[in-house]
C-alpha positions in Angstrom: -9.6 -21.8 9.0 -12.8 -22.1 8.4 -13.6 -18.3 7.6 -10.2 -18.6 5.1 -12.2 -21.5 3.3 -15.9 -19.7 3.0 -14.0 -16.4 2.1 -12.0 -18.7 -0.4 -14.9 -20.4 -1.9 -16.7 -17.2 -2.0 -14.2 -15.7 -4.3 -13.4 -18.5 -6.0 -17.2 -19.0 -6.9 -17.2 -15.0 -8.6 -14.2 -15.7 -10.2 -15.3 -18.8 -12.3 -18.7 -16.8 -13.4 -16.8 -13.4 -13.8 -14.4 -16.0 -16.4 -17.5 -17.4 -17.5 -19.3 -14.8 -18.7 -16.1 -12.7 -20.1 -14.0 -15.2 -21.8 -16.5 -17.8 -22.8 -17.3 -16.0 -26.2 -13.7 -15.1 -27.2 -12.4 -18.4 -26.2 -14.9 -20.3 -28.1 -14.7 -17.9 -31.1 -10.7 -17.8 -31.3 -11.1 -22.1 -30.6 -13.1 -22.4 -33.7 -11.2 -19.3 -36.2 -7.8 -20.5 -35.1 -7.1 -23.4 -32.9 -2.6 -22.9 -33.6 -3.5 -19.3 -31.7 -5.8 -21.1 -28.8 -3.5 -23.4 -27.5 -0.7 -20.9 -26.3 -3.6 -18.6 -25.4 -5.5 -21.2 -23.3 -1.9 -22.4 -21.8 -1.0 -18.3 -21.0 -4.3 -18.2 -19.4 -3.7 -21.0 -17.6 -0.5 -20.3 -16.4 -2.0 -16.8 -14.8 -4.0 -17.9 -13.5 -2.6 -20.6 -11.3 -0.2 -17.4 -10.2 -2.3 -15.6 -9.6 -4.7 -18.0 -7.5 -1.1 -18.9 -5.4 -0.7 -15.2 -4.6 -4.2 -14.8 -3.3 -4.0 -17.8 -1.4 -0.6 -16.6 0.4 -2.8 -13.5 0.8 -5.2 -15.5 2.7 -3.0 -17.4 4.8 -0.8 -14.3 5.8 -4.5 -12.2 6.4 -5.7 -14.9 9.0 -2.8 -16.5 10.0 -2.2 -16.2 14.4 -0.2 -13.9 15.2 2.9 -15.0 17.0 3.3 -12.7 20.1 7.0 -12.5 21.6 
């Protein structure tokens, strides 16, 4: 578990500054042009990525889950 958690956090640290440093300038330009355009964006954005955080957690969990031997 706790090699699933420092693997996660890792990940989850390079994924917030990859977002950061991507999407911070056409976020904040497309907030300020046209805010009726930023809202579904923001929520679409949002939306992915909750799914995609989900599937890399089931990743995770299937990766270094115990095997069951029979």
């Amino acid at each position: 578990m706790a090699i699933e958690l420092g693997i996660y956090g890792f990940l989850l640290v390079l994924y917030f500054l990859l977002v950061l440093r991507f999407l911070n300038q056409p976020l904040t330009h497309l907030f300020h042009a046209n805010l009726i355009v930023y809202a579904p964006v923001a929520l679409i954005l949002i939306v992915v990525q909750g799914l995609l955080l989900s599937a890399f957690t089931t990743f995770l969990i299937k990766l270094f889950s115990p095997k069951k031997s029979e």
